[in-house]
C-alpha positions as CSV (number, residue, x, y, z in Angstrom):
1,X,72.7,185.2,210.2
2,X,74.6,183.6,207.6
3,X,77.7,184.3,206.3
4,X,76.7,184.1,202.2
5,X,73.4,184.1,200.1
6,X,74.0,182.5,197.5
7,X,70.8,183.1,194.8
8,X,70.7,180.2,192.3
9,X,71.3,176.6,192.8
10,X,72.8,175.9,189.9
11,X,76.9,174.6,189.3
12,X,78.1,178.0,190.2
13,X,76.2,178.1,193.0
14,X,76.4,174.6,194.6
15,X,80.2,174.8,194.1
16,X,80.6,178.3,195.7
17,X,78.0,177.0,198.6
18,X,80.4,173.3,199.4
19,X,83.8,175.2,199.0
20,X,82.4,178.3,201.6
21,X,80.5,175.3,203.4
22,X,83.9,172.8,203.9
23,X,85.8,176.3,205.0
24,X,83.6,176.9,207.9
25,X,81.5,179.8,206.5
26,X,77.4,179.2,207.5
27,X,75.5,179.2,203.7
28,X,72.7,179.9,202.7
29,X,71.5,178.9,198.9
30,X,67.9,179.8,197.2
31,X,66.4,179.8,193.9
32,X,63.1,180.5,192.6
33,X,62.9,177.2,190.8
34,X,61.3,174.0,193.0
35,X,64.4,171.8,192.2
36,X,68.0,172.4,192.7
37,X,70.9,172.1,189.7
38,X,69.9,174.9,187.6
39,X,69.6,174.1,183.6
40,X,71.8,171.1,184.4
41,X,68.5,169.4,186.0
42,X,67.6,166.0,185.2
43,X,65.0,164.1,186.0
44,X,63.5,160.1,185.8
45,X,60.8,159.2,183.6
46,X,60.6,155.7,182.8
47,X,64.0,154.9,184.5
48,X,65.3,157.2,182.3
49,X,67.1,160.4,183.2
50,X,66.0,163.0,181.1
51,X,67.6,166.3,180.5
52,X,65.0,168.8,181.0
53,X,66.8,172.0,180.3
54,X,68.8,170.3,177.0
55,X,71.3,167.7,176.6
56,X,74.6,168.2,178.9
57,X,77.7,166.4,178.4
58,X,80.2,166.9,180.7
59,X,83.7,167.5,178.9
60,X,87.0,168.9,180.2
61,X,90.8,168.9,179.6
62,X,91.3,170.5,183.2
63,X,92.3,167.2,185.4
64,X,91.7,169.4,188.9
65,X,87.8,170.2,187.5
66,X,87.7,166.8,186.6
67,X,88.7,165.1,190.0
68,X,86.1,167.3,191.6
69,X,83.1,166.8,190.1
70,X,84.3,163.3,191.0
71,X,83.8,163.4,194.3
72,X,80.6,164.1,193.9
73,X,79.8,161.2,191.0
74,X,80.8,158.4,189.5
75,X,80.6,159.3,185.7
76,X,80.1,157.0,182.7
77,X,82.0,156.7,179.5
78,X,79.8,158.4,177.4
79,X,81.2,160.1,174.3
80,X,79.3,162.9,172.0
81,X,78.9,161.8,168.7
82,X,76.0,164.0,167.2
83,X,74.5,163.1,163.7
84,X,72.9,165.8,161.0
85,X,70.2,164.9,159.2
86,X,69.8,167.4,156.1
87,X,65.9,166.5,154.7
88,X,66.7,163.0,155.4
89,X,70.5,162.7,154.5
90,X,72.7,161.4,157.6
91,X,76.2,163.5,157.7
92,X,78.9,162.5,160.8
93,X,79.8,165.4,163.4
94,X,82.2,166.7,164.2
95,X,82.9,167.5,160.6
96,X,85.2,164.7,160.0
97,X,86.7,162.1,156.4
98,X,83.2,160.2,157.3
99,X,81.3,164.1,156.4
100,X,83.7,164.5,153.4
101,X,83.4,161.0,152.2
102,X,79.6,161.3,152.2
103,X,79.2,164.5,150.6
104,X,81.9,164.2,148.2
105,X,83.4,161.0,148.1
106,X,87.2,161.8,148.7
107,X,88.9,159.2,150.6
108,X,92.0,160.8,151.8
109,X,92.5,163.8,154.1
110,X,94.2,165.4,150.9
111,X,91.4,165.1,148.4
112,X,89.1,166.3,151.5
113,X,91.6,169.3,152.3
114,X,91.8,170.0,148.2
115,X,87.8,170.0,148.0
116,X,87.4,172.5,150.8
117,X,90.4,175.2,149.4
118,X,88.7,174.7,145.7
119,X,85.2,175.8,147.5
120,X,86.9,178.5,149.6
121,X,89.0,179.9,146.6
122,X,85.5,179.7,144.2
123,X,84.2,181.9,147.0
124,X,86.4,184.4,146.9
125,X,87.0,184.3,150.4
126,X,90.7,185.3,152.0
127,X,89.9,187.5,155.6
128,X,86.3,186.3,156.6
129,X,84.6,189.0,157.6
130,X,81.5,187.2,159.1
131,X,80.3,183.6,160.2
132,X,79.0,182.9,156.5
133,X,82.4,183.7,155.2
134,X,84.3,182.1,158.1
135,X,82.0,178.5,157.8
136,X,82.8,178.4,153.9
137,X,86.6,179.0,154.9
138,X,86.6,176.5,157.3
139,X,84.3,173.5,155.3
140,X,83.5,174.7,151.5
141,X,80.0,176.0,150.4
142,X,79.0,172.4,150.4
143,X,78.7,172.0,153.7
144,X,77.8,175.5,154.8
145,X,75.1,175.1,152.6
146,X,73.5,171.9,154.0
147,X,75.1,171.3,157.3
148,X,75.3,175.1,158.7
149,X,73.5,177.5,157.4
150,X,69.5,176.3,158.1
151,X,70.7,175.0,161.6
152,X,72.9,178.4,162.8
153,X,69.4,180.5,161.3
154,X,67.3,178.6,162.9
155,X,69.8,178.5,166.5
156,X,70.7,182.4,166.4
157,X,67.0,184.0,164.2
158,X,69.7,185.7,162.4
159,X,71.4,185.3,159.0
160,X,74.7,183.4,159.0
161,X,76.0,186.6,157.1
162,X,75.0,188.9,160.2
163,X,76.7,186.7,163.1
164,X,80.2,187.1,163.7
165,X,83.0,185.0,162.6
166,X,84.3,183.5,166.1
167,X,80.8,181.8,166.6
168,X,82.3,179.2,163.9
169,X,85.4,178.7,165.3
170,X,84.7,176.4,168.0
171,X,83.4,174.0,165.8
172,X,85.8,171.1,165.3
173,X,87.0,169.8,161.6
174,X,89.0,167.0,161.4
175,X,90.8,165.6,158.4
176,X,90.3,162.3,160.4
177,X,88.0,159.6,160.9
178,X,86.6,160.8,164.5
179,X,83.3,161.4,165.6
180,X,84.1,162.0,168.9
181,X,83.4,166.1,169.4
182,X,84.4,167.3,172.0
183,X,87.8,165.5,172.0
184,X,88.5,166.4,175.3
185,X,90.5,164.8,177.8
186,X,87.9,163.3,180.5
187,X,84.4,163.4,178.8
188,X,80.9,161.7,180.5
189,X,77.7,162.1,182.3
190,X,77.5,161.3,186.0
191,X,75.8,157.8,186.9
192,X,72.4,159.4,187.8
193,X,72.1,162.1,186.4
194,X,73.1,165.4,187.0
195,X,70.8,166.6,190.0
196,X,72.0,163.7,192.3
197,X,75.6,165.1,191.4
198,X,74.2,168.9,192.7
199,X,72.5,166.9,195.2
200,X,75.7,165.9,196.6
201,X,77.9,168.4,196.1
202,X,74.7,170.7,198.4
203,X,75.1,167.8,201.1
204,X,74.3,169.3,204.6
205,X,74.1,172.9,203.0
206,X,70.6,175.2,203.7
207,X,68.0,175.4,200.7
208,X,65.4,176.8,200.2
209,X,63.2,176.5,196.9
210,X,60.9,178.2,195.5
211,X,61.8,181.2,196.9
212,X,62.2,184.6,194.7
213,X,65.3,186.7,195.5
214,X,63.7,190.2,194.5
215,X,60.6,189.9,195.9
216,X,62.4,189.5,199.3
217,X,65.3,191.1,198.5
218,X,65.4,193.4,201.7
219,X,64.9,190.3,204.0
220,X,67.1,188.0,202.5
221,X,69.9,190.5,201.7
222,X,69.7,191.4,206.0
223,X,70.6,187.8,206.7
224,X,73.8,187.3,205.0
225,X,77.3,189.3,204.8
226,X,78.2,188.7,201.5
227,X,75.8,187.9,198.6
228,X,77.0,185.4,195.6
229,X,74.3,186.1,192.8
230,X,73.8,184.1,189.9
231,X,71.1,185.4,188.0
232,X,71.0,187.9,185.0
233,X,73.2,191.3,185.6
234,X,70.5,193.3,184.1
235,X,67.6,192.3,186.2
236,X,70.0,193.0,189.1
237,X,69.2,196.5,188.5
238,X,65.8,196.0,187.4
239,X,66.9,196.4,183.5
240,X,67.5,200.4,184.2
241,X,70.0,200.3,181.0
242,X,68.0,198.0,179.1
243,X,67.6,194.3,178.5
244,X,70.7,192.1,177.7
245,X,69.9,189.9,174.7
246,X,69.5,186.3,175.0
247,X,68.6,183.6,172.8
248,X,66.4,180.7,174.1
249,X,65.0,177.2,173.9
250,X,62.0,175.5,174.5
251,X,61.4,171.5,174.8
252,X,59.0,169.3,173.7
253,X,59.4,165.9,175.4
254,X,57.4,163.1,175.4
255,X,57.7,159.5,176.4
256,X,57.3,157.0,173.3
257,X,56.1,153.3,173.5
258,X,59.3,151.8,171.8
259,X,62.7,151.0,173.1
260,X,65.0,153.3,170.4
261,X,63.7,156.2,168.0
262,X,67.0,157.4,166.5
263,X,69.5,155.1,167.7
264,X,72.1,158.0,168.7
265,X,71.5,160.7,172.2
266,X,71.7,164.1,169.4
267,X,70.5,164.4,165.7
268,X,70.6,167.9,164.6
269,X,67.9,168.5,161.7
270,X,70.4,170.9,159.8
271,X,67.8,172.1,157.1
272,X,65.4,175.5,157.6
273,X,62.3,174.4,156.9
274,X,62.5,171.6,159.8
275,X,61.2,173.5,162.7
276,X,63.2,172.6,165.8
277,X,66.8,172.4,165.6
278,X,67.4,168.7,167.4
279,X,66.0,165.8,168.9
280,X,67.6,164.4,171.7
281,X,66.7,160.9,172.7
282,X,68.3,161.0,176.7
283,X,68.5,156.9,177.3
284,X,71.3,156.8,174.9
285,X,73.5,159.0,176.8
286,X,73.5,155.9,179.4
287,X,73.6,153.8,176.7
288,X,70.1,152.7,176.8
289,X,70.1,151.1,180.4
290,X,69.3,152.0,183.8
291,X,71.7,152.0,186.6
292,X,71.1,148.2,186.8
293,X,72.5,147.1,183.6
294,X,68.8,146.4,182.5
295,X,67.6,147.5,179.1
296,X,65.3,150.1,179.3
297,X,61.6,149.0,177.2
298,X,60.3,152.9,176.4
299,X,62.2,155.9,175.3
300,X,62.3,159.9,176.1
301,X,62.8,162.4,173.3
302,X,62.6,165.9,173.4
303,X,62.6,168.2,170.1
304,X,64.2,171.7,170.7
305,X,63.0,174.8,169.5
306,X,65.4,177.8,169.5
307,X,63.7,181.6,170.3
308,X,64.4,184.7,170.3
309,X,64.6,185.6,174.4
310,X,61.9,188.0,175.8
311,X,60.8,188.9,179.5
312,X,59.8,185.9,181.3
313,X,61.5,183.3,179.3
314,X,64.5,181.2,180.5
315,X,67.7,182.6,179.4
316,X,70.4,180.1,177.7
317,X,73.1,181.6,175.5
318,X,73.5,185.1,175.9
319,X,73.9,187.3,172.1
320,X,77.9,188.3,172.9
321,X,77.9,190.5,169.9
322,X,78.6,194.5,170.3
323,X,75.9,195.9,171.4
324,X,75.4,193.6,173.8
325,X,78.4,193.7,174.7
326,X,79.1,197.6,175.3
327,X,75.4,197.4,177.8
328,X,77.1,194.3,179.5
329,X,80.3,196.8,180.3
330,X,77.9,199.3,181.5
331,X,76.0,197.1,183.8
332,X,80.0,195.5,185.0
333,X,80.1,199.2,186.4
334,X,77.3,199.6,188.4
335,X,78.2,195.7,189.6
336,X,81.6,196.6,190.8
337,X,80.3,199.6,193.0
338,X,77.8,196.5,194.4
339,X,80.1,196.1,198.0
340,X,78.2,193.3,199.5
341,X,77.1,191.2,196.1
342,X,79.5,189.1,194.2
343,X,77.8,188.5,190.3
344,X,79.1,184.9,189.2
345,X,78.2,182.8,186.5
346,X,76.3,182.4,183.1
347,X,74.4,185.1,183.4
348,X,75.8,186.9,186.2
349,X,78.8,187.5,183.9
350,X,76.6,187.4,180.8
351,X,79.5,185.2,179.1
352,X,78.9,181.8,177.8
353,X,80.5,179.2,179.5
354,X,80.8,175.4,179.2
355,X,80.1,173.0,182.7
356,X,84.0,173.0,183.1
357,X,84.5,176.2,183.5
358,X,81.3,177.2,185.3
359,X,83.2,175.1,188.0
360,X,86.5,176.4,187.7
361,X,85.5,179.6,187.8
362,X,83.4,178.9,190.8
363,X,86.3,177.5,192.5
364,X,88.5,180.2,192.3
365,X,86.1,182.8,193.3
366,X,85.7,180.9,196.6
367,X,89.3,180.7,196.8
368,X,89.5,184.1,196.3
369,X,86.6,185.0,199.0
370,X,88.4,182.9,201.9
371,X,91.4,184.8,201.0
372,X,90.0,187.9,201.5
């Protein structure tokens, strides 16, 4: 007998299991993947760890988070500073004076500030009403036009004008000369890579791969008190309201016979007719070198391709618009009469959340367990 399932091995998971685990509580942890660390999975291929589920970079203004995962890795100084490439044109993001100096030529934060009211008021735009309007608001037509609007089509298989405003909104704009984008306090990948940081953090803790909670949901379910699931709500209960929306990605890697293809970790190809929407090249985010200090003579990229999610497919950002949001609420109700499962994460929650607050979140719902 153990004291918690917990289905899915991924951040929520391995932090629930080592919290429950250092409090005395007996653990089990499964997932129907063969490797542990959910979509935070990396992997070696040519000393290089690659990022098979898309690039991660951990970022966080939350010092406790921070000290945490640091126990479990020693993390680098690695600091995201994506490039957009519209049809061959390089642009600096976060959109920052280096954007506005190359696609207008201002040189002060005022001209930039100037250029960007003249484009919103030649709009006509005063309460945006979608993320079309909201992106113009923020940036001019300009930039919506060749840094947004092909990259969020291709990303969401909607029009701009059909996605709501506060997708927008966390995009940073700086009337500055800083390319770093995330701007957060403590920012880095762990020396490693990511899975020997879950590895850790699942140190001395059951697991069992490969293993598929539903088809032995009976059996599994008898073994524990308390269950902590972390997969999708609505497959739960076996999609009996319908399917929650998802959009997804899919990866093309391959290894390339040449030590640096783009010379940066992320260049987003910002124009529609480019099929995928990036190209991540995963030895820069260790700044081209294995854990040695040696430089590394091959390189790893992989070209994402956003999709529209379907049955069977990996689920990534989950579509937090109305409708989908009224069927999450109706799920949430049969969830909370669940007395022996506790839904946590991503997709348990069906709420997008950044690596930081996976783990917070994580952490205080094992507080709040050993409380109880």
């Amino acid at each position: 007998m153990y004291d918690y399932l917990i289905v899915g091995a991924g951040l929520y998971g391995a932090v629930c299991a080592r919290q429950l685990t250092d409090a005395g509580k007996k653990v089990l942890v499964i997932d129907k993947r063969s490797h542990i660390a959910g979509n935070v999975y990396t992997e070696k291929m040519e000393g290089i760890n690659v990022h098979i589920y898309g690039a991660h970079i951990f970022h966080t203004n939350n010092k406790s988070v921070w000290e945490y995962v640091n126990r479990f890795s020693v993390f680098n100084r690695f600091t995201n500073s994506p490039v957009a490439n519209y049809k061959g044109e390089l642009y600096s993001l976060p959109f920052n004076m280096y954007t506005f100096n190359k696609m207008w030529g201002v040189v002060t934060p005022e001209e930039a500030a100037a250029k960007i009211e003249e484009q919103r008021k030649a709009a006509g735009i005063d309460n945006p009403q979608n993320l079309e309007e909201q992106a113009i608001s923020l940036v001019g037509t300009d930039i919506y036009e060749k840094l947004i609007k092909g990259y969020t089509q291709k990303q969401w298989g909607r029009p701009c004008e059909d996605l709501p405003a506060f997708i927008i909104k966390r995009l940073p704009v700086r009337l500055t000369f800083d390319n770093n984008y995330f701007n957060a306090l403590y920012q880095g990948i762990p020396v490693g890579g990511y899975t020997k940081m879950v590895e850790s953090m699942l140190d001395g803790i059951e697991v069992r791969l490969d293993t598929d909670y539903f088809a032995n949901k009976a059996e599994l379910d008898s073994q524990a008190d308390k269950v902590i699931y972390t997969g999708p709500i609505d497959a739960y209960f076996d999609y009996k309201l319908g399917n929650l929306e998802y959009r997804s990605v899919r990866f093309e890697t391959e290894v390339l016979d040449k030590p640096n293809f783009q010379g940066n970790a992320a260049v987003n190809y910002t124009d529609a007719d480019t099929p995928w929407t990036r190209i991540i090249e995963h030895k820069w985010f260790e700044f081209g070198k294995d854990e040695d200090g040696n430089d590394l003579p091959k390189t790893v990229i992989s070209r994402e391709y956003s999709s529209e999610w379907k049955l069977g497919d990996e689920p990534y950002y989950p579509v937090n618009d109305e409708k989908n949001g009224k069927l999450y609420a109706d799920y949430k109700v049969l969830a909370d009469k669940e007395t022996k499962v506790i839904f946590g994460g991503r997709l348990g929650e069906y709420k997008y959340y950044d690596m930081d607050q996976v783990i917070a979140v994580a952490l205080d719902k094992a507080a709040e367990l050993l409380k109880a």
